[in-house]
ZASEDREN-653774 format. One record per residue (C-alpha): y, z, x. Coordinates in steps of 0.05 Angstrom, whole numbers, plus 5000, padded with zeros to 4 digits. Example, Ala and Ser with C-alpha at 12.3 -4.5 7.8 and 13.67 -1.06 7.14 Angstrom:
# residues 2
(atom (4910 5156 5246))
(atom (4979 5143 5273))
//
This chain:
# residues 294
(atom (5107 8774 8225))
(atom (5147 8709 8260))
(atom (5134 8702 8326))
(atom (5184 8692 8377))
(atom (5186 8615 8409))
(atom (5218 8612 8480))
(atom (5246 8550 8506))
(atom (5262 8530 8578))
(atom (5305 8483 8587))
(atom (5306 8428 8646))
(atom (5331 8362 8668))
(atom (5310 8301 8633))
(atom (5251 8275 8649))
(atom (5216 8242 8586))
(atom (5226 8203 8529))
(atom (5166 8229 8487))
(atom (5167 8284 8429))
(atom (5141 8354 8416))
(atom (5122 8385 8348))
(atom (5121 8456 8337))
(atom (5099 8496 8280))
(atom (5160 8555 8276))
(atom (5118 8597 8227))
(atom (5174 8590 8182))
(atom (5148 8540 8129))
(atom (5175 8488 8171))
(atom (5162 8443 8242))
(atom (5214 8421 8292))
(atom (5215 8362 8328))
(atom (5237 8381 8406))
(atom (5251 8319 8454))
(atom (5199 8339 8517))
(atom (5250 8315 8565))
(atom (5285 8389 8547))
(atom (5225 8435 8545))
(atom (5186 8452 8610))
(atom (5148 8510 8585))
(atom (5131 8546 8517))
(atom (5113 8608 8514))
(atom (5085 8658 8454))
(atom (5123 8730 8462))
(atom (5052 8755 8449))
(atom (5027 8721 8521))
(atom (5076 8761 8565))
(atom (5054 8827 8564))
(atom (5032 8862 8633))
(atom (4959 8842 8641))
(atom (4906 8906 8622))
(atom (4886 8930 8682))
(atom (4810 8959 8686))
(atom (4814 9037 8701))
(atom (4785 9057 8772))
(atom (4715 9084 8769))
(atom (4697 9154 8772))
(atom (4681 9175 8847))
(atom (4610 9212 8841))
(atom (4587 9255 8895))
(atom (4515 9247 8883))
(atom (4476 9191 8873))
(atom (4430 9165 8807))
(atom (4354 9155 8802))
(atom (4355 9117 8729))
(atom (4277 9135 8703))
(atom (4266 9115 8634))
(atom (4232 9076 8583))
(atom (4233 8990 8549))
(atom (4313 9002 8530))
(atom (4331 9021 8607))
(atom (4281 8971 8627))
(atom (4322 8920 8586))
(atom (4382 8916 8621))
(atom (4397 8846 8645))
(atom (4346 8826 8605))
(atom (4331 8772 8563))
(atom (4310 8807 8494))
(atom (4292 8770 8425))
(atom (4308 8793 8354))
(atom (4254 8807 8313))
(atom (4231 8850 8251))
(atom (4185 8906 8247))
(atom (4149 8937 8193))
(atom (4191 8951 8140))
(atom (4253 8934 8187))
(atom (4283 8865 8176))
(atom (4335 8839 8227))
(atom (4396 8798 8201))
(atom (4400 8772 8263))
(atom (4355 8714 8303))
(atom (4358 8686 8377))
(atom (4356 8710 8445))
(atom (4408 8746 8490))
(atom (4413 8785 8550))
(atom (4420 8859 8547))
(atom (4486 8890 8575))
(atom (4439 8965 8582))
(atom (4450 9034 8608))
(atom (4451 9012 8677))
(atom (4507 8968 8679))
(atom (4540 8997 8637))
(atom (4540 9063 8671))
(atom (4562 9026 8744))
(atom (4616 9004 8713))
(atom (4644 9075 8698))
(atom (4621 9110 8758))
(atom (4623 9101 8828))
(atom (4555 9121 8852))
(atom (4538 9127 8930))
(atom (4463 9106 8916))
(atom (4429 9076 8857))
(atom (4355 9079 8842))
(atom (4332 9043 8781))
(atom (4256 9060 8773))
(atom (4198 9016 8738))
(atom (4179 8949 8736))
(atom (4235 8907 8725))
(atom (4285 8979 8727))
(atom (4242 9017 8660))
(atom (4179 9028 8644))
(atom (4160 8996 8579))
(atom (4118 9035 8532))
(atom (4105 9098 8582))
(atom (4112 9171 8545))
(atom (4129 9233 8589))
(atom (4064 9257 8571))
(atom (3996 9233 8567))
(atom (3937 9227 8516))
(atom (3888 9245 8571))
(atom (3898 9284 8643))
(atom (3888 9221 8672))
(atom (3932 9178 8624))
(atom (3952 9116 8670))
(atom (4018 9111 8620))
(atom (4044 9174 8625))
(atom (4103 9185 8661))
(atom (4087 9253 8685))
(atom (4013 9213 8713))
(atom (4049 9156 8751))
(atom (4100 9214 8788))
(atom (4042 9235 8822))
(atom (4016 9162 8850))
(atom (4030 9159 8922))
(atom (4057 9087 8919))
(atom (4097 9086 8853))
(atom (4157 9071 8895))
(atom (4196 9132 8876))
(atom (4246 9147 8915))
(atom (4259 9217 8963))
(atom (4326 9226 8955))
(atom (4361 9306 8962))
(atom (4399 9325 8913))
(atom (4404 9258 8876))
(atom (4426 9262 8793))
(atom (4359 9235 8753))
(atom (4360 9210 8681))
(atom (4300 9223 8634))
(atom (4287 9182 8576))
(atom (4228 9182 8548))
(atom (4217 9209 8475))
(atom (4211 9157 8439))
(atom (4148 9138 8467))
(atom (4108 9212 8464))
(atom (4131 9206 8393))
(atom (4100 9129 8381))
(atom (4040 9148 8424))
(atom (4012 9219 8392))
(atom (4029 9260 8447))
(atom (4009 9331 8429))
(atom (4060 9374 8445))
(atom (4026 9439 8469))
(atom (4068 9500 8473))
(atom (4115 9526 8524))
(atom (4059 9560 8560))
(atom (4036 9491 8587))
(atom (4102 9491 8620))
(atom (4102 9555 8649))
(atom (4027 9546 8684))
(atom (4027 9480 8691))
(atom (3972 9457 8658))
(atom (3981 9380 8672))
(atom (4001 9318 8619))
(atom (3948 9323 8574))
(atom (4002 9362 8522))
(atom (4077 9343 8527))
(atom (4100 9413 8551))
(atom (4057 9410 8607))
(atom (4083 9341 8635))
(atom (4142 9350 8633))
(atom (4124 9411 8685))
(atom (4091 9356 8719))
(atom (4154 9318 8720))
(atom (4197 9368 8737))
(atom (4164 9395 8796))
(atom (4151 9328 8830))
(atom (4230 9309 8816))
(atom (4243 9372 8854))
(atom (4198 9346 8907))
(atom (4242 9281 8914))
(atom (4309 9310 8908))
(atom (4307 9384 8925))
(atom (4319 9449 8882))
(atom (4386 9422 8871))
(atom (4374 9363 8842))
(atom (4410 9359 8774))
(atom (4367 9321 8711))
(atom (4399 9285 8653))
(atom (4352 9284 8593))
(atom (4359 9253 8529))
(atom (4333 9265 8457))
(atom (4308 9194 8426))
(atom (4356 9142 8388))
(atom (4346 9135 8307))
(atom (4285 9082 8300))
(atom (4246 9045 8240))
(atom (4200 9014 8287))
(atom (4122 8993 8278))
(atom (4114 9050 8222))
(atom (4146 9106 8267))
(atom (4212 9127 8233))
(atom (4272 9175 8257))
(atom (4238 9227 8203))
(atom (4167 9208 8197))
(atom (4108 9254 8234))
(atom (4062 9217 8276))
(atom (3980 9227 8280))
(atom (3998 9287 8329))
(atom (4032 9310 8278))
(atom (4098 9313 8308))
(atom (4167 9292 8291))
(atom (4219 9264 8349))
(atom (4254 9332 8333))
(atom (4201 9363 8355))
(atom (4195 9336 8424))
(atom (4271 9342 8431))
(atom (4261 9417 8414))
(atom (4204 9426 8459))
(atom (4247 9385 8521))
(atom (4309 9431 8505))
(atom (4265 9489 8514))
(atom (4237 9469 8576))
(atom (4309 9449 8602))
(atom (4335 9524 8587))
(atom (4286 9558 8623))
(atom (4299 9516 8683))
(atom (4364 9508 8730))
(atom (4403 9441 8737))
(atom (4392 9410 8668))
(atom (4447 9374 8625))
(atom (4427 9348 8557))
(atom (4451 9286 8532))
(atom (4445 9294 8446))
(atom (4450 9205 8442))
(atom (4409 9220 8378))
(atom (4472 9250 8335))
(atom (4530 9223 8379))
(atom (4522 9148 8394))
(atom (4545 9136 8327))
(atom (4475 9102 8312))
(atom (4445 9123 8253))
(atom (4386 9101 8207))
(atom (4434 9063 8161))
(atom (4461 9018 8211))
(atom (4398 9007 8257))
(atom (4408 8928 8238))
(atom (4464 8918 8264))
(atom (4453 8958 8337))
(atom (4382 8944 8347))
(atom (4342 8870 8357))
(atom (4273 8908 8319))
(atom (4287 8979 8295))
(atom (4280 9010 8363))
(atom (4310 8966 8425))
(atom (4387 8973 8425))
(atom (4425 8902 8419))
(atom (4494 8901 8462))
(atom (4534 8934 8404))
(atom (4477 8990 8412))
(atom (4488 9000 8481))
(atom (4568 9008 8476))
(atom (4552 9064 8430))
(atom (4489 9083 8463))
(atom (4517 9099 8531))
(atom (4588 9141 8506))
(atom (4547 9204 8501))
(atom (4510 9188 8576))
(atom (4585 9177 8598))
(atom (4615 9244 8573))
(atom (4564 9277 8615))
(atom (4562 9244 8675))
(atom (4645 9252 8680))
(atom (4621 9327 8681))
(atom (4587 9319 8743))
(atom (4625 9282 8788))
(atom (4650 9340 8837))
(atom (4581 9379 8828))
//
């Protein structure tokens, strides 16, 4: 398609000589002393102008796991097991967090865990006394955690009681409380200290796990628990129904990231790269816009 050349003329001014490709299979040969500006039609559109954020009414707690930790971090490509990267460097993570701030309007944020995750914690623990459990740490009197009422909190854990053997226990480990030696039972834990924080009306965000072909641990493979990630999702949404103020985000089927393109969204099989996030975050987004007047 030709584009459009404007010309503005002026006074004289200069003896010197312009060539411009017209796109036509030809150039022309324009004295400067009669052009004072050229301009592509393309370059005079209205500039884009960034939508305004969504007002929330409640503020965020962000709790979750090495990919929320990553944000604004420096993170390294790298393959895994039977997962080979196309990709080599270094580059700093555009994660969850930012991402989310700049679609919402939050009157507090919290961002939890060294450096804003905690990398490598599961929700549950392989011992009652598991010092990387999530559902363990809630309970430490200086893990910084913030008491906020009826603050929004994001869980995102999975992943890890997957890669870690959690054993999963049954839903009567959530319903008496039995601690975080079985997955059911921490996230009780969890739940009931959140509640602590942020009141009965607190409102929690959970998340099933990503697709991953990381360290052995694949998107369909059991681990020594015997356990797939479906498993734990099943067991969390179970948990979540029983309970009152909990909105499930399902990033697992619709982020768009799926076991065949893993290379291209992810620097090792597991930890998103900033293509991942863009898709990673759409599904967080559709939920959160749900919750702005609650």
């Amino acid at each position: 398609m030709k584009q459009l050349l404007v010309l503005l003329l002026s006074l004289p001014a200069f003896s010197q000589s312009m060539v411009v490709n017209t796109y036509d299979a030809g150039l022309a040969v324009y004295p400067t002393s009669q052009i004072s500006s050229v301009t592509f039609s393309e370059d005079t559109a209205d500039p884009v102008v960034p939508s305004p954020k969504t007002k929330m009414r409640r503020g965020i707690v962000f709790l979750g796991h090495s990919i929320w930790r990553n944000d604004n971090y420096l993170v390294t490509y790298k393959s895994s097991g039977s997962f080979v990267t196309p990709f080599t460097g270094v580059f700093r993570a555009r994660g969850y967090q930012t991402l989310l701030q700049e679609v919402f309007d939050f009157p507090f944020v919290h961002s939890l865990g060294p450096d804003g995750g905690y990398s490598g914690y599961s929700l549950g623990g392989t011992s009652a006394t598991d010092s990387k459990s999530i559902a363990v740490v809630a309970q430490q009197p200086d893990n910084g955690w913030p008491s906020v009422q009826n603050a929004i909190w994001t869980i995102d854990f999975v992943t890890n009681d997957f890669k870690r053997d959690i054993p999963l226990g049954t839903f009567a480990d959530f319903k008496t409380a039995t601690g975080p030696a079985t997955f059911y039972g921490a996230v009780r834990q969890l739940y009931d200290k959140i509640k602590e924080l942020s009141g009965s009306d607190v409102i929690i965000v959970f998340a099933n796990a990503l697709k991953r072909n990381n360290s052995g641990y694949t998107s369909t493979s059991r681990n020594a628990a015997g356990c797939t990630l479906a498993d734990y999702e099943l067991a969390l949404l179970t948990c979540a129904a029983s309970a009152t103020g909990w909105y499930f985000v399902d990033q697992n089927r619709l982020s768009g990231i799926t076991d065949e393109n893993l290379p291209a969204v992810t620097a090792d099989g597991l930890h998103l790269n900033n293509l991942g996030y863009t898709m990673a975050v759409q599904p967080w987004i559709n939920v959160l816009r749900t919750l702005a007047d609650k």
